[in-house]
C-alpha positions in Angstrom: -67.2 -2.0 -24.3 -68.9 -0.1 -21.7 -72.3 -1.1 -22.9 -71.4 -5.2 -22.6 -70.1 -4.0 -19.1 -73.5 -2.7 -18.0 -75.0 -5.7 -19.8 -73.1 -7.8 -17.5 -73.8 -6.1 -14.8 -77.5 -6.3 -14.8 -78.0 -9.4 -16.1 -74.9 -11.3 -14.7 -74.7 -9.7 -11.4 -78.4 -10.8 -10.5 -76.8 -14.2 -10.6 -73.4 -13.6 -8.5 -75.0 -11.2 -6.2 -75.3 -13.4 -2.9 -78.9 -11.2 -1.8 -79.9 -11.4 -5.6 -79.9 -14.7 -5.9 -82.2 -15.2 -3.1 -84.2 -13.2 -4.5 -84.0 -15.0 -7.5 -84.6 -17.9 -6.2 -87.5 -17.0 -4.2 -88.9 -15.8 -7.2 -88.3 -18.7 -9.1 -90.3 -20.7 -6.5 -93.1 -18.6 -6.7 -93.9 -17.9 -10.0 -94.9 -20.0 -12.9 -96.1 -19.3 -16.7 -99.8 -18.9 -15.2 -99.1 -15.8 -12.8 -99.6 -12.2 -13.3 -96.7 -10.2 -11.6 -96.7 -6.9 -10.2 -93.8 -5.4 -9.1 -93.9 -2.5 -7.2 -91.3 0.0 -7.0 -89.7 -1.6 -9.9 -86.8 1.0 -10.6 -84.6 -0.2 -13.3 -86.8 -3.1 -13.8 -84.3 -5.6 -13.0 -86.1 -9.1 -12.6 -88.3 -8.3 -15.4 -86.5 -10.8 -17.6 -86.6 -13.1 -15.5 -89.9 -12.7 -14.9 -91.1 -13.3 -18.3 -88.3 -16.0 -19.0 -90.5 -17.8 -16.7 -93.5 -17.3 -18.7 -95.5 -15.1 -16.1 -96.5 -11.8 -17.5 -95.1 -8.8 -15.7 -96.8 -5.5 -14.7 -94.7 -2.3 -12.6 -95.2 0.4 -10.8 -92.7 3.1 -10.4 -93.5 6.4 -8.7 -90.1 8.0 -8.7 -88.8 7.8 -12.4 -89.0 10.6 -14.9 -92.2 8.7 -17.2 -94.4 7.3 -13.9 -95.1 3.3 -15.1 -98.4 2.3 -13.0 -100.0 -1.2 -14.0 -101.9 -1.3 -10.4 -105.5 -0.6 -11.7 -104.6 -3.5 -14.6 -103.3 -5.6 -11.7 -106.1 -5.2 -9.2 -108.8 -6.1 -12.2 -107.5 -8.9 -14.0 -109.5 -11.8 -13.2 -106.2 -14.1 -13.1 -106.3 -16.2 -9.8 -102.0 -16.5 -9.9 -101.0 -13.1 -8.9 -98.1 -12.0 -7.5 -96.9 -8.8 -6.0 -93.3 -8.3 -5.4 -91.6 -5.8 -3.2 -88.2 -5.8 -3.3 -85.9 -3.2 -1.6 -89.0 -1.4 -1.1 -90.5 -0.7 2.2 -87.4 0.7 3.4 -88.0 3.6 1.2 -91.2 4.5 1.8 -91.9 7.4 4.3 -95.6 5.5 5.4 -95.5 2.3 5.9 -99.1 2.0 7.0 -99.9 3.6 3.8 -97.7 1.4 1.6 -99.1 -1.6 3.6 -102.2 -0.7 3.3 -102.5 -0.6 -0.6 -100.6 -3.9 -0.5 -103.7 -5.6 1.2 -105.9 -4.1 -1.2 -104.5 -5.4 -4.1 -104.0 -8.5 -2.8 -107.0 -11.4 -3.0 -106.1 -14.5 -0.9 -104.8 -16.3 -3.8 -101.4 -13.1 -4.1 -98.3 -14.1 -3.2 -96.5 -11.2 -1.7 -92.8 -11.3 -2.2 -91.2 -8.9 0.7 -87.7 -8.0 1.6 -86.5 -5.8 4.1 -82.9 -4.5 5.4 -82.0 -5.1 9.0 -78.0 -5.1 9.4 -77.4 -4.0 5.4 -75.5 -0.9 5.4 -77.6 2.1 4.6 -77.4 2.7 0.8 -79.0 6.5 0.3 -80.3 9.1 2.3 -84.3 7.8 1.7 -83.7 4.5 3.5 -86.1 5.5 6.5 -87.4 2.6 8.0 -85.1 -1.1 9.4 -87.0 -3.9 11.1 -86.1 -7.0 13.4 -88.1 -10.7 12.6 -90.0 -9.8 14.7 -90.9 -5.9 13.7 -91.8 -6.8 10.3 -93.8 -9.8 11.1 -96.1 -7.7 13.9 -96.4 -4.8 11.4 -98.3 -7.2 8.4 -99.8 -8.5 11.0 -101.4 -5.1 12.0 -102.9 -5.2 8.1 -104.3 -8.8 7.9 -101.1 -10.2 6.4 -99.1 -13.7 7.1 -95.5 -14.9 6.8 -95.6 -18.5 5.1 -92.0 -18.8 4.8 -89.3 -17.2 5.3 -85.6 -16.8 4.4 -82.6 -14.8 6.1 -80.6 -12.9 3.7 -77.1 -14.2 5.3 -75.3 -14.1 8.7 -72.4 -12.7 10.2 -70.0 -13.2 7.5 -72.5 -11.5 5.3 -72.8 -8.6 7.2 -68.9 -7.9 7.8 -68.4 -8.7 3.9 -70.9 -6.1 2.5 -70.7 -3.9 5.2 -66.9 -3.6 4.2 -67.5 -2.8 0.5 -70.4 -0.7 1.0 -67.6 1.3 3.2 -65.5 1.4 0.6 -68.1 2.4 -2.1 -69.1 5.2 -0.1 -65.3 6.2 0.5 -65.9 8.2 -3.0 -69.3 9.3 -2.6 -70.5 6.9 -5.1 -74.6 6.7 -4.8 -75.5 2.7 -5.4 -78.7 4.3 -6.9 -77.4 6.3 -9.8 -73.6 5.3 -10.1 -74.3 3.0 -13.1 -75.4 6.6 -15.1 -71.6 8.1 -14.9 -70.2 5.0 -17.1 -67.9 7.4 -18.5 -66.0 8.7 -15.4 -63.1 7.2 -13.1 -65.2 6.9 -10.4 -68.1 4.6 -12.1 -64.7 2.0 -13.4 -63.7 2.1 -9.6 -67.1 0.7 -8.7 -66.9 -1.7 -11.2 -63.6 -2.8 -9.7 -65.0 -2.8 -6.4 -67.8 -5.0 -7.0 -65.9 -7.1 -9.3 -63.2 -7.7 -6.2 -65.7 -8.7 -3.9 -67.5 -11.4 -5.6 -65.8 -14.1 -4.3 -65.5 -12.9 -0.8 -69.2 -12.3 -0.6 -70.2 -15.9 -1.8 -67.8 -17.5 0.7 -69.3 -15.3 3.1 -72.4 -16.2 2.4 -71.8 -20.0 1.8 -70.3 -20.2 5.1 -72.9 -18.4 6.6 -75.6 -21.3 5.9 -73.7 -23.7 8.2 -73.9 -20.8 11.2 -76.6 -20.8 13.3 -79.1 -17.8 13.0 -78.4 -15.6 16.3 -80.0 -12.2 15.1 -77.4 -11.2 12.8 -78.2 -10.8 9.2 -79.1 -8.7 6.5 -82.1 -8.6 6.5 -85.3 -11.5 4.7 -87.2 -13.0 1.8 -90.6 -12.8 2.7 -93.6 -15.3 1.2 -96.6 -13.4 2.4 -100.2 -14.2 1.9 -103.9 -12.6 2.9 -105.6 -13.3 5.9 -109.0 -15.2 4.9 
């Protein structure tokens, strides 16, 4: 029983999850059964079936795991023209963000698709979220490392904030750490997440559904970035 529950959760809950299925969706834009992804700071390696249900072949790089995953040097030499980087929930977590921006650009060509998202209003999730940015902010800082939005997407509006910022609340009520929470399957407090998340689902896809007829005044959640290389 509780390992179909954490099946669900991390397959299903890609789906449900209002800011997953942006991602997904950007993702599904993007990438085809010629690309070559990369995904940096891939923790539990959640779009990696998704990845290679759509026929690209997938590469990580995890710094902060037990067994260190780095595909970078295979990445940066493969002579495949689709590549694409993806950096999801990332940036916030880095202490340098010149640094981090900086090896981006070098291991992108012109022809890499970055795919970026930052938090602006999300609640904070853990003490190593260091760094929040505005439209704007994020824009001028790729900018500062030969990098260009070619589309963008907001990650919800006000609705969306009040929603998650409720159950993130609520989570954090019990001490519950989003980032290793789904390790204590056997204790009261992982089944009141579950219940928590489970609650909310609905309220969070209203949210968000209603939050596509609003118009965008500077509250949201943060973006889905398309970035590509200056020539």
């Amino acid at each position: 029983m509780l390992e179909l529950n954490f099946y669900l959760l991390k397959n299903v809950k890609n789906m449900i999850d209002p800011v997953n299925s942006q991602n997904i969706k950007t993702l599904k834009s993007v990438i085809d059964d010629r690309a070559l992804v990369l995904d940096y700071g891939a923790g539990r390696e959640q779009y990696r079936s998704l990845v290679q249900d759509l026929g690209a072949t997938y590469l990580r790089y995890e710094p902060n795991r037990t067994i260190i995953t780095d595909d970078r040097d295979l990445f940066k030499n493969s002579k495949n023209p689709h590549k694409v980087i993806l950096a999801l929930d990332v940036v916030q977590h880095v202490e340098n963000t010149y640094d981090f921006f900086l090896e981006l650009e070098k291991l992108m060509s012109e022809n890499t698709i970055l795919i970026l998202t930052y938090p602006f209003l999300f609640p904070v999730c853990d003490n190593h979220d260091y760094h929040r940015w505005t439209a704007e902010g994020i824009t001028n800082l790729l900018s500062k490392h030969s990098l260009t939005v070619r589309k963008r997407t907001f990650r919800g509006g006000l609705f969306t904030c009040i929603i998650e910022s409720t159950r993130m609340f609520i989570i954090n009520l019990k001490h519950l750490n989003p980032k290793t929470w789904f390790l204590r399957r056997k204790s009261i407090l992982w089944w009141i997440r579950l219940i928590v998340d489970v609650v909310f689902i609905i309220p969070r896809r209203i949210a968000f559904f209603i939050d596509l007829f609003l118009p965008q005044n500077g509250v949201y959640l943060g973006e889905v970035l398309e970035v590509k290389k200056n020539k």
